[in-house]
C-alpha angles and dihedrals in degrees: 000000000000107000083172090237123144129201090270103048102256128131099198112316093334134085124028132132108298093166134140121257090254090060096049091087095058096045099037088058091043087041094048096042107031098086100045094044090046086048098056125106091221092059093043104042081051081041095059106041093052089057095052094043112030105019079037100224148206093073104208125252107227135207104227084204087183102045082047096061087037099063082023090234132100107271127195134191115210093209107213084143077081097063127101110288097017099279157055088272107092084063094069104031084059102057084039092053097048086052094045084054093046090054090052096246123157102175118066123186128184153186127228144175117174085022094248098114096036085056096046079041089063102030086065101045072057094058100049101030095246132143111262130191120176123190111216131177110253079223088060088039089062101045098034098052096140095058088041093061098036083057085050088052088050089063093251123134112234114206119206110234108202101172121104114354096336094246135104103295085067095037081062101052096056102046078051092058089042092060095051089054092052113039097152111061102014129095109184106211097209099216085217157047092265137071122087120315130309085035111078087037091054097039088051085045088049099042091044093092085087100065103047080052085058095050096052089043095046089049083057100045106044110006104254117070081222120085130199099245128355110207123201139148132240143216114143084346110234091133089055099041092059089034084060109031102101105042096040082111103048101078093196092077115081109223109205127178124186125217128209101250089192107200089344124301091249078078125065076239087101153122105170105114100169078061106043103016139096139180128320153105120283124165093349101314134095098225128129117285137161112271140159121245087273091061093253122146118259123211124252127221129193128149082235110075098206086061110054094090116134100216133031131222120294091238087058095049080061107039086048092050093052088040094236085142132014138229134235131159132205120200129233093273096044082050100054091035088053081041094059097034096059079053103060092027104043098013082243122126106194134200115270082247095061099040082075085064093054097043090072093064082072086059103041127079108209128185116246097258097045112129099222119188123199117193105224083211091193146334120278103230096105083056094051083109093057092036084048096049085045103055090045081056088052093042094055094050091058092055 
């Protein structure tokens, strides 16, 4: 398996540790430790069964026997809505935890958008009676209500961030700093595949166990552990990571991640990168974002908070610019139209997130016998307020 890494963290000429001397400390232990203690039978014998008894894992692979006749193909849901807290997260929040424990750290911070990792972030620190602080947009705070409370249950404390544009981007900022203040105790679980290195190489490991489900799924269903197309959408990347590990190097199978195109990416109402970025340096990697001619940061904007995110994971600058997968984006209209469709059509109602994925059924032509997988990302009960703003839009059209 090529995940196109080298020692020093780079995919090509992205990626890499562009952190400050304070933060050496933190990344060189990480750096120096993540791949022993991952390979170990010990962490992965804990790994796996907490996936199995306590993530509940395996997520199904489901048949979408309607959206199938629709677009006239074979289409498959991967379903890590299933999963314990609603998304792919906890994947990810459980191999980082037994590693944060490893290391001998109490103290866990965290970053989060949509609240879904915050909230496998602190369903975890639950789990294992450790401290947990998650930096969070106002912005977020206020359109992701549901998850916030459901980290405070938990037992987490969610800080407001208030600087930028009050989204992740900023969220991110500050559990860096924190970090930084704090080298000793702490372990800060990246929710994504960005960040300096290890850490887009750890999240996709981590996240890997996805996609070697989906082989063994795919062999059941339909007699050959390859499909046709595999769909997901991408903000940082870390569903997709883990969606497209293990086929990076099967070049039969066609690797496509969705963007969220926001109002079009023709508008600064945007959070598309692949589209409008180019290269730079964001949260300690050299990887494509979204800047001004000064080289300043622009905002991002998106109706799905996990996707406002102004620059992508360094293993996905690379794999777009060798066209290893290829990029596509939905706006926020395609999104909450996919997103309603998969309801009344599937009786799923997906995350925002994910609802970029499925968009992109609407722009594909497929032959009769392809073999298409959607990553159902997460559920869409943190999104009820949009879908519910949306549908009284519909609704008034109508009149």
């Amino acid at each position: 398996m090529n995940n196109y890494v080298n020692d020093n963290g780079f995919y090509g000429e992205y990626g890499g540790a562009y952190i400050p001397e304070m933060m050496v400390p933190n990344i060189q232990e990480l750096r120096e430790r993540y791949l022993d203690i991952i390979d170990s039978q010990d962490f992965k014998n804990e790994f796996y069964e907490l996936l199995r008894d306590y993530a509940g894992r395996p997520s199904p692979l489901f048949h979408a026997r309607r959206l199938s006749e629709l677009y006239n193909t074979r289409i498959f849901l991967k379903r890590e809505d299933l999963n314990h807290t609603g998304a792919h997260k906890i994947n990810n929040t459980i191999g980082q935890i037994l590693i944060a424990k490893k290391l001998g750290k109490t103290r866990i911070i965290a970053e989060t958008g949509a609240g879904q990792h915050g909230v496998a972030t602190a369903t975890v620190c639950a789990l294992m009676g450790l401290k947990c602080i998650v930096y969070m947009g106002k912005l977020d705070i206020q359109r992701q209500a549901p998850n916030v409370l459901r980290m405070k249950m938990l037992g987490a404390e969610v800080i407001p961030v208030t600087n930028g544009n009050m989204t992740l981007k900023d969220a991110t900022n500050e559990a860096i700093r924190d970090w930084i203040n704090n080298p000793v105790d702490t372990h800060y679980i990246i929710g994504s595949v960005v960040g300096p290195h290890p850490y887009p190489d750890l999240v996709a490991r981590l996240q890997s166990v996805i996609s070697m489900e989906m082989k063994n799924q795919l062999l059941s269903h339909t007699g050959s552990s390859d499909p046709d197309y595999i769909i997901a959408c991408v903000g940082g990347g870390s569903n997709a990571a883990g969606s497209f590990y293990h086929y990076l190097d099967n070049e039969h199978v066609n690797l496509i991640a969705v963007e969220a195109a926001g109002k079009g990416t023709d508008t600064d109402e945007t959070a598309a990168t692949i589209a409008r970025g180019i290269p730079g340096i964001i949260h300690g990697s050299r990887t494509i974002l979204m800047q001004d001619e000064d080289g300043q940061i622009t905002e991002p904007y998106s109706v799905s908070a996990g996707l406002d995110y102004p620059g992508i994971g360094p293993m996905f600058a690379y794999l777009n610019k060798t066209k290893r997968v290829i990029f596509h984006h939905a706006t926020d209209d395609q999104a909450l139209d996919a997103a309603f469709k998969l309801t009344t059509m599937e009786g799923i109602i997906p995350a925002l997130e994910s609802a970029h994925a499925v968009a992109l059924l609407d722009k594909m032509s497929f032959r009769p016998n392809d073999v298409v997988v959607v990553i159902i990302s997460g559920r869409g009960d943190k999104d009820m307020a949009a879908y519910m703003t949306y549908m009284e839009k519909m609704n008034n059209k109508k009149i």
